[in-house]
Structure formats: structure tokens, C-alpha cells
DSSP file (Angstrom, degrees, kcal/mol; ACC not computed):
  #  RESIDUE AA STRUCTURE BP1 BP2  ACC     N-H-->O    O-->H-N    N-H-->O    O-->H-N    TCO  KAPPA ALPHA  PHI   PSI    X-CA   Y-CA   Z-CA
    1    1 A X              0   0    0      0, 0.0     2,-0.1     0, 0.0     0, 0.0   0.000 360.0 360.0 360.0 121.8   33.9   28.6   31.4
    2    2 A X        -     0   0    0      1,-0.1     2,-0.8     2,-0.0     0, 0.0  -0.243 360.0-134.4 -59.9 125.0   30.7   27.8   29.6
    3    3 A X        -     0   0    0     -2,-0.1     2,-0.3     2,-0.0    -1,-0.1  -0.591  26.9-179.4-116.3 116.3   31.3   25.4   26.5
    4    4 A X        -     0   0    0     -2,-0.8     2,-0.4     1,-0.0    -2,-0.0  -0.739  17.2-147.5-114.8 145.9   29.6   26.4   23.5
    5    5 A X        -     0   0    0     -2,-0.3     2,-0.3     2,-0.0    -2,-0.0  -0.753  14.4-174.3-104.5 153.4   29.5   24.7   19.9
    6    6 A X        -     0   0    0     -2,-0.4     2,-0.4     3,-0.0    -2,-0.0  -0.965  11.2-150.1-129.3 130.5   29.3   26.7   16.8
    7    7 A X    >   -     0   0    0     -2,-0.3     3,-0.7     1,-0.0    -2,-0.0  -0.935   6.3-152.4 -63.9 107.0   28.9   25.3   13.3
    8    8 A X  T 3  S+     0   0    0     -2,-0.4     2,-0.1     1,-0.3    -1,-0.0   0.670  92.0  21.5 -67.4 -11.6   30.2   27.0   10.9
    9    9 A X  T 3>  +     0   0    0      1,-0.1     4,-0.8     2,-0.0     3,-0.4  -0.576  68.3 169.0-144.6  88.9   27.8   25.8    8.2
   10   10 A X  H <> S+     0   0    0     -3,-0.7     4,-1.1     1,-0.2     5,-0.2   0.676  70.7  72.8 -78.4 -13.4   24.5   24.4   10.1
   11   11 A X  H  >>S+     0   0    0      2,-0.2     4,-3.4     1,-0.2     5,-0.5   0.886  90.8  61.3 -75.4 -19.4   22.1   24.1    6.9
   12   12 A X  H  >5S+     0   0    0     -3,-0.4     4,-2.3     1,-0.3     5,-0.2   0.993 110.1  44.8 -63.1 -40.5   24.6   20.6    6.0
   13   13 A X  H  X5S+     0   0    0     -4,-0.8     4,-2.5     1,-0.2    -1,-0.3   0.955 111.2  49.3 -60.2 -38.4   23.1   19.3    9.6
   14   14 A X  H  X5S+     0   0    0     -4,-1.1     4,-2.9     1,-0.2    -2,-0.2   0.995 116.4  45.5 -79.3 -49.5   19.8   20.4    8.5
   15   15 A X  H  X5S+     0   0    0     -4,-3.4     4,-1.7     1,-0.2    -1,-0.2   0.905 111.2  48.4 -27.1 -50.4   20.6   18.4    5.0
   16   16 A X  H >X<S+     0   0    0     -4,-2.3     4,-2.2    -5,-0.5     3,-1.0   0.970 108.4  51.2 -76.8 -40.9   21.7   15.5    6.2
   17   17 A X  H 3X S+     0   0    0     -4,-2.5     4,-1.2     1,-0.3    -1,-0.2   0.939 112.1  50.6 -51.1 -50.9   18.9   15.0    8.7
   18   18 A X  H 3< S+     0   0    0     -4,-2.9    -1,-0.3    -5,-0.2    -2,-0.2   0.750 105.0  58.8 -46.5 -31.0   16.5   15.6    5.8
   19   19 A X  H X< S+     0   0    0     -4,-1.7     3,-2.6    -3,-1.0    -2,-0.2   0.878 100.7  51.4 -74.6 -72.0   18.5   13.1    4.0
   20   20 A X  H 3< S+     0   0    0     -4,-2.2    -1,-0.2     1,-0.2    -2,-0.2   0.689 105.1  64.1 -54.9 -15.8   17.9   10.2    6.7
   21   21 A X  T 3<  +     0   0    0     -4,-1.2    -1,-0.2    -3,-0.2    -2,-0.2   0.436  69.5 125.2 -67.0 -19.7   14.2   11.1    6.3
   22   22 A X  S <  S-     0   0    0     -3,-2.6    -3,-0.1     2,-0.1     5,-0.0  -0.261  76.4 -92.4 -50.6 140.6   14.1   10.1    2.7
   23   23 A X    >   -     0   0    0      1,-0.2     3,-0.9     3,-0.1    68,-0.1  -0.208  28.7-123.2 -56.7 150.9   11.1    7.4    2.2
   24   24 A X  G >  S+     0   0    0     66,-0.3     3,-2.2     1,-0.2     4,-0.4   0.834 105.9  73.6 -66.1 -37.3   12.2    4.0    2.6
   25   25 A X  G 3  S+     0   0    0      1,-0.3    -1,-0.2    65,-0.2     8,-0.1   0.716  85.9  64.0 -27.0 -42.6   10.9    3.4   -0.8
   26   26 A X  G <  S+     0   0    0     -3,-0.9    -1,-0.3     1,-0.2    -2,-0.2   0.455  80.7  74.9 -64.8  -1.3   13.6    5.1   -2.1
   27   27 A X  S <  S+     0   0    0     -3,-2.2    -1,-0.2     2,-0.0    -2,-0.2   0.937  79.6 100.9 -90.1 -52.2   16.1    2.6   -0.9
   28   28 A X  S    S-     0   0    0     -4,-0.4     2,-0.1     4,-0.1    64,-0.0   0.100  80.6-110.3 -16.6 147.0   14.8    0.0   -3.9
   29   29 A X     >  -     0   0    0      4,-0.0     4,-2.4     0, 0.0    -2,-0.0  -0.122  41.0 -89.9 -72.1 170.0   16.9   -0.2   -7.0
   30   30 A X  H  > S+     0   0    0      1,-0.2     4,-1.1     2,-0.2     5,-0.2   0.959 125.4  47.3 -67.7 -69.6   15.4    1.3  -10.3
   31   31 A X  H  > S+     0   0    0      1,-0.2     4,-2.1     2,-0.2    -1,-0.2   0.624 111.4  47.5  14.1 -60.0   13.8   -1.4  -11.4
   32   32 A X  H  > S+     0   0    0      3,-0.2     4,-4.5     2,-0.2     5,-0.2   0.915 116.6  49.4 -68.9 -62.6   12.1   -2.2   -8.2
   33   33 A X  H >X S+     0   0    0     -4,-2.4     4,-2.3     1,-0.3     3,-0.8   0.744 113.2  44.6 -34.8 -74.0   11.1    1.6   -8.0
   34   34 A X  H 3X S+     0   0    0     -4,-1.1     4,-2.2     1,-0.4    -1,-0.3   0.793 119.3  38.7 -34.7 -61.2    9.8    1.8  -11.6
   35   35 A X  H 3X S+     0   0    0     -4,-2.1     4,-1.9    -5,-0.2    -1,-0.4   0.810 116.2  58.9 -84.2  -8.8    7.7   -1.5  -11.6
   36   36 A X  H <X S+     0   0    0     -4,-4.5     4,-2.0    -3,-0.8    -2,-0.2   0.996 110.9  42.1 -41.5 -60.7    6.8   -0.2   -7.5
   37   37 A X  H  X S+     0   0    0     -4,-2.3     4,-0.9    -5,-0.2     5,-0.3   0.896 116.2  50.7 -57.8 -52.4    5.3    3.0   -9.0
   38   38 A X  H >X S+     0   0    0     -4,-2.2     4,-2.1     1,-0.2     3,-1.5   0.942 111.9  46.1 -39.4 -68.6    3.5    1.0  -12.0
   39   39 A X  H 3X S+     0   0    0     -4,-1.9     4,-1.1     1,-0.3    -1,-0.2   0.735 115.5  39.0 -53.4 -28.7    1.9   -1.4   -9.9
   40   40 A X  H 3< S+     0   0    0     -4,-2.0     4,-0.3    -3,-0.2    -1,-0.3   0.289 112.5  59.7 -75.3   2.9    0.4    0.7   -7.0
   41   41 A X  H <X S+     0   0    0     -3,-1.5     4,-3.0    -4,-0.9    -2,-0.2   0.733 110.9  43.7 -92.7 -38.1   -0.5    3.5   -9.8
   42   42 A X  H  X S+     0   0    0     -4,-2.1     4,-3.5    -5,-0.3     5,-0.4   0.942 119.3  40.4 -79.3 -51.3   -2.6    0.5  -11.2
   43   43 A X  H  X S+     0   0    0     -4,-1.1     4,-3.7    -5,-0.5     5,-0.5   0.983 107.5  60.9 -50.8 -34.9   -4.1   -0.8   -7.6
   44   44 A X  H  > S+     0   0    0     -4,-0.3     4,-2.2     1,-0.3    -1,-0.2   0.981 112.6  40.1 -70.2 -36.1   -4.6    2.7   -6.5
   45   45 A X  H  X S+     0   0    0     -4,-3.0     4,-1.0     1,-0.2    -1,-0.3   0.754 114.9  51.0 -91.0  -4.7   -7.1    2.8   -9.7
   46   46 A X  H  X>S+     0   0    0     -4,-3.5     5,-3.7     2,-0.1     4,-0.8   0.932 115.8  39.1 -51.9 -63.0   -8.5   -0.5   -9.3
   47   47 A X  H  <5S+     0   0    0     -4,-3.7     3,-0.4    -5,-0.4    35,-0.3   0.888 110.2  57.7 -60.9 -32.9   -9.4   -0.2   -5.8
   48   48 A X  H  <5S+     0   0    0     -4,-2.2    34,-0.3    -5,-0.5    -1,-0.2   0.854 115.8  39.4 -88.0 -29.4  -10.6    3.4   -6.2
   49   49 A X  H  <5S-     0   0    0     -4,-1.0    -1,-0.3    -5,-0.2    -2,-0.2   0.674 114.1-113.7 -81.7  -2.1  -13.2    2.1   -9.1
   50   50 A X  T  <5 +     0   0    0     -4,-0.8     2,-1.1    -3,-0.4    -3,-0.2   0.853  62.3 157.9  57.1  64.9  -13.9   -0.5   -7.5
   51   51 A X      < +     0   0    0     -5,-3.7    -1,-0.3     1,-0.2    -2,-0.2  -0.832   1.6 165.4-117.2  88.0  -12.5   -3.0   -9.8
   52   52 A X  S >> S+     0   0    0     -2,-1.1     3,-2.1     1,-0.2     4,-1.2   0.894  78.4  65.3 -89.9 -42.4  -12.2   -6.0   -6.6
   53   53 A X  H >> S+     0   0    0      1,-0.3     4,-1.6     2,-0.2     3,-0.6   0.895 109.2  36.2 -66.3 -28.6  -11.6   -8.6  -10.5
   54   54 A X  H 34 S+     0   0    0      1,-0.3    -1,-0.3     2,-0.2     4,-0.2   0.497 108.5  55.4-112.0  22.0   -8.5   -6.8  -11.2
   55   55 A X  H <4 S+     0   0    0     -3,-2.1     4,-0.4    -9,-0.1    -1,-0.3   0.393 101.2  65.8 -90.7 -11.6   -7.1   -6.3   -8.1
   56   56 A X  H X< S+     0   0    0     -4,-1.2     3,-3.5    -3,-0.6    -2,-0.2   0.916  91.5  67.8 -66.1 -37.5   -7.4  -10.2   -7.7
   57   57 A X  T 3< S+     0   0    0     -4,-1.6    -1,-0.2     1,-0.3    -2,-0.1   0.797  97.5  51.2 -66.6 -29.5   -5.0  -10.2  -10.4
   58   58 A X  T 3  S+     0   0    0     -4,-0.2    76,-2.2    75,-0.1    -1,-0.3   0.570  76.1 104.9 -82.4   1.4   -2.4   -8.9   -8.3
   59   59 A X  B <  S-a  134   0A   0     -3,-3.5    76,-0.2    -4,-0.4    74,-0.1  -0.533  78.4 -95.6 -79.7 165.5   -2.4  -10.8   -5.5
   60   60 A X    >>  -     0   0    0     74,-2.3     3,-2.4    -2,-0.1     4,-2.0  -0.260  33.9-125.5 -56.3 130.1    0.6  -13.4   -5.1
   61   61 A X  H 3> S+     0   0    0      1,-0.3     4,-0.7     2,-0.2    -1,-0.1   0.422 103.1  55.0-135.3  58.5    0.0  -16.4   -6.0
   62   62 A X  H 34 S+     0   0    0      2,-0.1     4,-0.4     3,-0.1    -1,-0.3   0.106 110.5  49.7 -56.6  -3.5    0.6  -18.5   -3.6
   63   63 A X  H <> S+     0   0    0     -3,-2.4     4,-1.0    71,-0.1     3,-0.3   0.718 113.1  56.2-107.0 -39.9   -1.8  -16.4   -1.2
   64   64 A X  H  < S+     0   0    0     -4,-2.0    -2,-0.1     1,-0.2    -3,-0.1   0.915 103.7  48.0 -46.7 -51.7   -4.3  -16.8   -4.5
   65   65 A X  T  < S+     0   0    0     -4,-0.7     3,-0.2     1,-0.2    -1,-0.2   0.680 120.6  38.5 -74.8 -18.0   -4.1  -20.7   -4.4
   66   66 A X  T  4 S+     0   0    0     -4,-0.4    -1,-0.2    -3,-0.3     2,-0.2   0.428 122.6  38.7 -72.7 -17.6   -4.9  -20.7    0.0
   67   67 A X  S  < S+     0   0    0     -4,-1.0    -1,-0.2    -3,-0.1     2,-0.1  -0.624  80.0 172.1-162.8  78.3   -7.6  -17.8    0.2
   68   68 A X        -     0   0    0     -2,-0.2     2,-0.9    -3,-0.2    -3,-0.1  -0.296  39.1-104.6 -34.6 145.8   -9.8  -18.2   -3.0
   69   69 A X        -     0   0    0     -2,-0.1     5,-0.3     4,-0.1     4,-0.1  -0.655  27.8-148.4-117.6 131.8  -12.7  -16.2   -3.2
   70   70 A X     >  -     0   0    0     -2,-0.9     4,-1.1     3,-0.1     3,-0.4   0.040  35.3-106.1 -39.5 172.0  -16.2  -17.8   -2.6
   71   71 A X  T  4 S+     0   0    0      2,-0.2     4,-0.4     1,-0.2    -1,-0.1   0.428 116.7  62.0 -75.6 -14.4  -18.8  -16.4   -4.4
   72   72 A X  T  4 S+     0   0    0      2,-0.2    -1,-0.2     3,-0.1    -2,-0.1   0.287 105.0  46.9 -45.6 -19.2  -20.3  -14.7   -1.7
   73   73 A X  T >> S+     0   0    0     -3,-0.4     3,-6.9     2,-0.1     4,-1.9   0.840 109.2  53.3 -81.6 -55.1  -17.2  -12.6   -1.1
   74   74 A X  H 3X S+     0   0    0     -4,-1.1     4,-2.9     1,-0.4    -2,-0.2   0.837 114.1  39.7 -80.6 -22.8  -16.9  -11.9   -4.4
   75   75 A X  H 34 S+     0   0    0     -4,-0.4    -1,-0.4     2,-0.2    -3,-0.1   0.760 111.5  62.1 -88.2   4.0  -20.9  -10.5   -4.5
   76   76 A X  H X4 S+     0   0    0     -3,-6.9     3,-3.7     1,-0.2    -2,-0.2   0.934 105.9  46.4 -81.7 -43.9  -20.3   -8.8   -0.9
   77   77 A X  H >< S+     0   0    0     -4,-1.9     3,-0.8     1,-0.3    -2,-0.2   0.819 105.8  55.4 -76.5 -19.5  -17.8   -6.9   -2.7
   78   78 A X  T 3< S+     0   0    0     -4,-2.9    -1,-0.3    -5,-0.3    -2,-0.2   0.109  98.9  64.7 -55.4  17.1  -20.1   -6.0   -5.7
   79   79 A X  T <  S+     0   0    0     -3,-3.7    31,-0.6    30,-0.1     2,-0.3   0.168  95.2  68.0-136.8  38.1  -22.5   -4.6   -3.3
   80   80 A X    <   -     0   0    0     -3,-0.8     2,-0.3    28,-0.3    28,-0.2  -0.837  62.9-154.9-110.7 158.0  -19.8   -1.5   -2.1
   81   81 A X  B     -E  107   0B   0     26,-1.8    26,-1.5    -2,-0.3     2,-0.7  -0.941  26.5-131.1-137.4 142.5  -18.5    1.7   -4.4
   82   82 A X        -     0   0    0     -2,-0.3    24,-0.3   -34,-0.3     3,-0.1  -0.886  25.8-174.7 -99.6 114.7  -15.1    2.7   -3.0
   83   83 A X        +     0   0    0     -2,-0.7     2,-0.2     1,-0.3    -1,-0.2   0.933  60.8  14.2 -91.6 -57.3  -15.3    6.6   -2.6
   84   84 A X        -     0   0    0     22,-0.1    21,-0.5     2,-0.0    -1,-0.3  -0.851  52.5-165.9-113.5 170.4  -11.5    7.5   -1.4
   85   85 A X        +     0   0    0     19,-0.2     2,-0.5    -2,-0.2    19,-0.2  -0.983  16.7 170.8-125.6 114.7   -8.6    6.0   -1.4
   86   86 A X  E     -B  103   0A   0     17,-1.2    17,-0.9    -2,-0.2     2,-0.4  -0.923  27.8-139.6-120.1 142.5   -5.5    7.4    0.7
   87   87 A X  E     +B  102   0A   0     -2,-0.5    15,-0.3    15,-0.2     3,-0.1  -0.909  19.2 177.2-100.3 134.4   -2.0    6.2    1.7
   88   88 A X  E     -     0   0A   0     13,-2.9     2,-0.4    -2,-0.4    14,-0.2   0.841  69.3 -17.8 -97.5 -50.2   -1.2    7.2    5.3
   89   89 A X  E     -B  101   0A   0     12,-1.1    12,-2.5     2,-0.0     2,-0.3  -1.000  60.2-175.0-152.4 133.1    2.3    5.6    5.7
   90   90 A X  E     -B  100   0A   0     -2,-0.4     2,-0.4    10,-0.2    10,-0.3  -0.996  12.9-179.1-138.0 155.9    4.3    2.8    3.6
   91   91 A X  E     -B   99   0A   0      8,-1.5     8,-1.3    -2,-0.3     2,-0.4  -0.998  29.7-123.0-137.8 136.3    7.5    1.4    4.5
   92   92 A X  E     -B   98   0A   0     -2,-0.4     6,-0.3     6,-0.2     2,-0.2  -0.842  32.5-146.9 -98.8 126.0   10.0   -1.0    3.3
   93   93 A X    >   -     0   0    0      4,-4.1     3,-2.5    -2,-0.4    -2,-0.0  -0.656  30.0 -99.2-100.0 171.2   10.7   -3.6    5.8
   94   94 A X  T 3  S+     0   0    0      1,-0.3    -1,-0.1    -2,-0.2    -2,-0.0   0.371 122.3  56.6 -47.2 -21.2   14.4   -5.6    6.7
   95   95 A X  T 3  S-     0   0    0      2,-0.1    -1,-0.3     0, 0.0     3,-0.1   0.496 119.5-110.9 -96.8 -24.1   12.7   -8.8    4.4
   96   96 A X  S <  S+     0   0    0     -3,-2.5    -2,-0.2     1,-0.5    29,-0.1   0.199  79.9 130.7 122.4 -29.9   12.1   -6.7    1.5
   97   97 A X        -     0   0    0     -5,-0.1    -4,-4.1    27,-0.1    -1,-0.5  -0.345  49.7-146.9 -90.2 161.7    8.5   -6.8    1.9
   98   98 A X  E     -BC  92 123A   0     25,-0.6    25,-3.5    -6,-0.3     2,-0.6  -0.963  12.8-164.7-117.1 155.0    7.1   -3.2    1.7
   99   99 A X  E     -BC  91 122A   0     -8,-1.3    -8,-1.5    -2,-0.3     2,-0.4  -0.904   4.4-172.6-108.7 125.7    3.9   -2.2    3.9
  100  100 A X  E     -BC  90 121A   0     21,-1.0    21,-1.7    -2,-0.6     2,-0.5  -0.982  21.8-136.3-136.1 138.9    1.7    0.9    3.5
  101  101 A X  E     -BC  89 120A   0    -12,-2.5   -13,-2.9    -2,-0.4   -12,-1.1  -0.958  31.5-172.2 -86.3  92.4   -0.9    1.8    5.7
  102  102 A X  E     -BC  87 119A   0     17,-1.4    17,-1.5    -2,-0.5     2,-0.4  -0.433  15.8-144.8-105.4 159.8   -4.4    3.1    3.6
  103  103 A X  E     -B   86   0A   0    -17,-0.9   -17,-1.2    15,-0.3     2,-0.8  -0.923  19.2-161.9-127.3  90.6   -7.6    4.6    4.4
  104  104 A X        -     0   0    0     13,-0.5    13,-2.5    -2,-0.4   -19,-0.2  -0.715  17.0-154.4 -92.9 104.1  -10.6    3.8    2.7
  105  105 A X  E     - F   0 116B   0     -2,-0.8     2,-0.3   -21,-0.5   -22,-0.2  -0.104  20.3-173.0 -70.9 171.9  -13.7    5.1    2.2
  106  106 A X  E     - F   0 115B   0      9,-1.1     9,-0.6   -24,-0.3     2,-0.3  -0.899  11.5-164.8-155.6 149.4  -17.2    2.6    1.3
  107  107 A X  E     -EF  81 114B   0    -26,-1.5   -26,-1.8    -2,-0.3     2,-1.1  -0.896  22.7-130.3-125.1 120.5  -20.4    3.2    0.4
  108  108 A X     >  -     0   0    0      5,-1.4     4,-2.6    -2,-0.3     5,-0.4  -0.668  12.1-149.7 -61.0  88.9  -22.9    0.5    0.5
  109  109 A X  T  4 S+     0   0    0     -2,-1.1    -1,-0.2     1,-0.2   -29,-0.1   0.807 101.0  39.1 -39.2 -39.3  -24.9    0.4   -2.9
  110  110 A X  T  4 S+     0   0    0    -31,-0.6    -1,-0.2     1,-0.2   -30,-0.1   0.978 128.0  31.0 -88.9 -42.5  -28.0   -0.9   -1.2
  111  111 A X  T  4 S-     0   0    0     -3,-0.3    -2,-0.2     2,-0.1    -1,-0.2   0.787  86.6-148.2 -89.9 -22.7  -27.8    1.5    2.4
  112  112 A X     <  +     0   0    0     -4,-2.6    -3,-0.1     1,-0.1     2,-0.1   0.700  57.5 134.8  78.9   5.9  -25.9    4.6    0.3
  113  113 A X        -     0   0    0     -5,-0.4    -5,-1.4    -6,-0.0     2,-0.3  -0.415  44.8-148.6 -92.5 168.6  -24.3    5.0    4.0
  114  114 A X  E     +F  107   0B   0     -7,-0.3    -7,-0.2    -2,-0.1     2,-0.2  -0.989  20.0 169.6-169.7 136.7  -20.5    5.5    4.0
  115  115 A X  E     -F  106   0B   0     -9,-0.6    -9,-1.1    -2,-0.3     2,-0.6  -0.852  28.1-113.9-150.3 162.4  -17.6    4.7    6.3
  116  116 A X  E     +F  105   0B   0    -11,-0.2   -11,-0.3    -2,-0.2     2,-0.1  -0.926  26.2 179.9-107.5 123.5  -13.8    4.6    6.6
  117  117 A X        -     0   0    0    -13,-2.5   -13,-0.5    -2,-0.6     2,-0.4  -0.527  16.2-144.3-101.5 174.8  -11.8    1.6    6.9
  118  118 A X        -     0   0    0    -15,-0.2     2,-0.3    22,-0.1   -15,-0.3  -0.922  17.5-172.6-127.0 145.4   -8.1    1.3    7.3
  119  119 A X  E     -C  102   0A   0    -17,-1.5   -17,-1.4    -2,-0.4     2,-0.6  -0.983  19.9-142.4-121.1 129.3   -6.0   -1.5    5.7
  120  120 A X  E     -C  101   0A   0     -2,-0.3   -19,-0.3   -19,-0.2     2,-0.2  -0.913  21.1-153.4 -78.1 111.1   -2.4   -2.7    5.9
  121  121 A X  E     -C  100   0A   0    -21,-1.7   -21,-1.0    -2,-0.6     2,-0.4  -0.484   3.8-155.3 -43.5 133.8   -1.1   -3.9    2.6
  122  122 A X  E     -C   99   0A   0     15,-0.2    13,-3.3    -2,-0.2    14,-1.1  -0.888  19.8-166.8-123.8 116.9    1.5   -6.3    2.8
  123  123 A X  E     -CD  98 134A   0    -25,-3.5   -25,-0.6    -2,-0.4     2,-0.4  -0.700   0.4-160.5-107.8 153.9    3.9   -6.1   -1.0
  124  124 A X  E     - D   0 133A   0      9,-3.0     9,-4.3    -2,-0.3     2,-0.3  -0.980  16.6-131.3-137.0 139.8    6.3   -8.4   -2.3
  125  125 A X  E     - D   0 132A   0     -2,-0.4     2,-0.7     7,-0.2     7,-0.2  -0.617  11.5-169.9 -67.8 129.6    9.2   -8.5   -4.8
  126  126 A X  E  >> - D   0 131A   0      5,-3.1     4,-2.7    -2,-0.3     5,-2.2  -0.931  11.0-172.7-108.3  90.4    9.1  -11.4   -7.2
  127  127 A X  T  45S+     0   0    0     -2,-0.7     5,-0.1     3,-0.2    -2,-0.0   0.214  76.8  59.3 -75.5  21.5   12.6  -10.6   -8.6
  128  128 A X  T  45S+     0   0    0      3,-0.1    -1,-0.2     0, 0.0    -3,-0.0   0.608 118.2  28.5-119.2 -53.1   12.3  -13.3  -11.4
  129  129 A X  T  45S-     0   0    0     -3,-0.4    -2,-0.2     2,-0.1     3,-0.2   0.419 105.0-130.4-100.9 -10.7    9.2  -11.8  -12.9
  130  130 A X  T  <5 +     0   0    0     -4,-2.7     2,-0.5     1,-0.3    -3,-0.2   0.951  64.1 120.9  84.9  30.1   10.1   -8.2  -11.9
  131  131 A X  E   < - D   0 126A   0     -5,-2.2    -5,-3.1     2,-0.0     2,-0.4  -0.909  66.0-122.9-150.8 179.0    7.0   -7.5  -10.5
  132  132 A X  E     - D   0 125A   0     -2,-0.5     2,-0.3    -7,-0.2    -7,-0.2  -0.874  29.2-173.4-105.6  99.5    5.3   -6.4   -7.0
  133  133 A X  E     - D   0 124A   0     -9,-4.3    -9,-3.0    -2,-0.4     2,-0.5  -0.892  23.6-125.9-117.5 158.2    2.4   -9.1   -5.8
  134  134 A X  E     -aD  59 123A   0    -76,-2.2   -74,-2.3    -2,-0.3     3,-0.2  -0.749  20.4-170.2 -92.2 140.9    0.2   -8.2   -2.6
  135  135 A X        +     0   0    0    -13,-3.3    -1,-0.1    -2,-0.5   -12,-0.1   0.299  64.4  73.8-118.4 -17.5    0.5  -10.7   -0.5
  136  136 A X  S    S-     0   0    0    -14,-1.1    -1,-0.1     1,-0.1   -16,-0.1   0.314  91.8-131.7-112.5  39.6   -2.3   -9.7    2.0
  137  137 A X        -     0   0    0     -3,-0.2   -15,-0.2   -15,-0.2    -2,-0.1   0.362  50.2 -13.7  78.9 171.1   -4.6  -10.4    0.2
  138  138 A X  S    S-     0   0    0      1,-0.1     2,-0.2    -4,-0.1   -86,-0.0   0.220  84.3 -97.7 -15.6 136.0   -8.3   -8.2   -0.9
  139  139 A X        -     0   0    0    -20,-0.1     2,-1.1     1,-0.1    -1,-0.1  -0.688  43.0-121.2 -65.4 143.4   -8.7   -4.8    1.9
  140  140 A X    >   -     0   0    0     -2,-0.2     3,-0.7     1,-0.1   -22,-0.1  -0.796  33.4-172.3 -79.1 103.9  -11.2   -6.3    4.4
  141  141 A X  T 3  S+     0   0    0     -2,-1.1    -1,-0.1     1,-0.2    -2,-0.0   0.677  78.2  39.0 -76.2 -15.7  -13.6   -3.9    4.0
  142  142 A X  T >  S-     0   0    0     -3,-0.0     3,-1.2   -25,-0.0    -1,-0.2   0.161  96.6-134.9 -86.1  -0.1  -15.8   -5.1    6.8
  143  143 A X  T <  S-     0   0    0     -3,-0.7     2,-0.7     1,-0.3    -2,-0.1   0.924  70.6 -41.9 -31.3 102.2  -13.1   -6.0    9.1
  144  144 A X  T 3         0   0    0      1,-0.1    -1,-0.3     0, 0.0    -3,-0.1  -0.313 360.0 360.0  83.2 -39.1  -14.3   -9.3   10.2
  145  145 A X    <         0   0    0     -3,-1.2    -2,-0.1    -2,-0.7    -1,-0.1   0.679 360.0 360.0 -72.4 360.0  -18.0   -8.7   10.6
């Protein structure tokens, strides 16, 4: 004798699965969530004009007060225009900190030539000031070279 299972209501499996799929983002309290969305709404349009002075303004700063930036970074990055910006994956990891995985496009103002980088962001809750600082510092936009 064969043994077969039958559910008598299979969309609740199909629910529930969907359920464990909810973004980790969502596990944050309201608070976190609210100033999450504010602060990446405001990076996403920093980066995406290419406004590298006020994306300084969000890194942490402790990361600020170890990895200044020369004046030579700061003119490397006046001599790029940020064309897209994308999120591929973000995640909240076990520490709190949350991670997203981006795609960026560049343009060189001098060559006009244009390429896609990918970045990890690394964010952190400052639950005393309520606010979200990136903590890995500027997207490398060269990576290394």
C-alpha cells in the first residue's frame, strides 16, 4: 500500500513559505525601518547625482575619523558622473549590521567611457541617535586600481 499525503488546504503551505521569504529588512522595528527607508532614499540620491560631499556625511564616524579623504580622492571622484544605481540583494545580518549588494554604473567626465562596478555596503544602527551610518566607507569605484 502506497502512502500518500493530502492537504486539505495547500495554499496555507504556499503562504507560509512565502512568509519565511519576507526580506530580512522587515525583521527591524518601526523606527529602524522608517529611519532605514529615509536614509537609503537619501544615499540612493546622493550617489545617483553624484553628490560623493554628502554621502561623506553619512559615513560612521568612527570609520570617518581612520579613512579621511585626501584631496586626491576627493578630485578622483569629481572626475566620474554616476549613471545607474541598483540594489541587487541587502540583508540584515546576526550583529544587526545590514549589507546590500549594489551595481553601479560610471562615466568618466574626461574619457565619456562607462562601466559597472559592484559594491557591498556595510550599515549600522546607532540606536542612541536613531539613525543608519555606512560603515564601509565611499563605493570604490575603481576597485583598487
Amino acid at each position: 500500500m502506497a502512502c500518500e499525503a493530502r492537504f486539505k488546504y495547500p495554499w496555507v503551505w504556499l503562504l507560509l513559505a512565502a512568509l519565511v521569504l519576507v526580506d530580512d529588512v522587515m525583521a527591524m522595528d518601526r523606527v529602524q525601518r522608517r529611519s532605514w527607508e529615509a536614509t537609503i532614499d537619501a544615499y540612493v540620491v546622493a550617489v545617483r547625482w553624484s553628490n560623493f560631499e554628502d554621502v561623506e556625511e553619512m559615513l560612521d564616524s568612527a570609520y570617518r575619523l581612520t579613512h579621511s579623504l585626501t584631496d586626491l580622492e576627493r578630485a578622483r571622484y569629481a572626475q566620474i558622473k554616476v549613471s545607474s544605481y541598483r540594489e541587487l540583494r541587502s540583508s540584515l545580518q546576526a550583529d544587526g549590521m545590514v549589507l546590500r549588494e549594489v551595481e553601479i554604473g560610471v562615466i568618466g567626465r574626461n574619457s565619456q567611457a562607462e562601466r559597472t562596478v559592484r559594491c557591498t555596503e556595510r550599515w549600522r544602527w546607532d540606536p542612541g541617535r536613531k539613525q543608519w551610518w555606512l560603515v564601509s566607507g565611499l563605493p570604490d569605484l575603481w576597485q583598487g586600481e
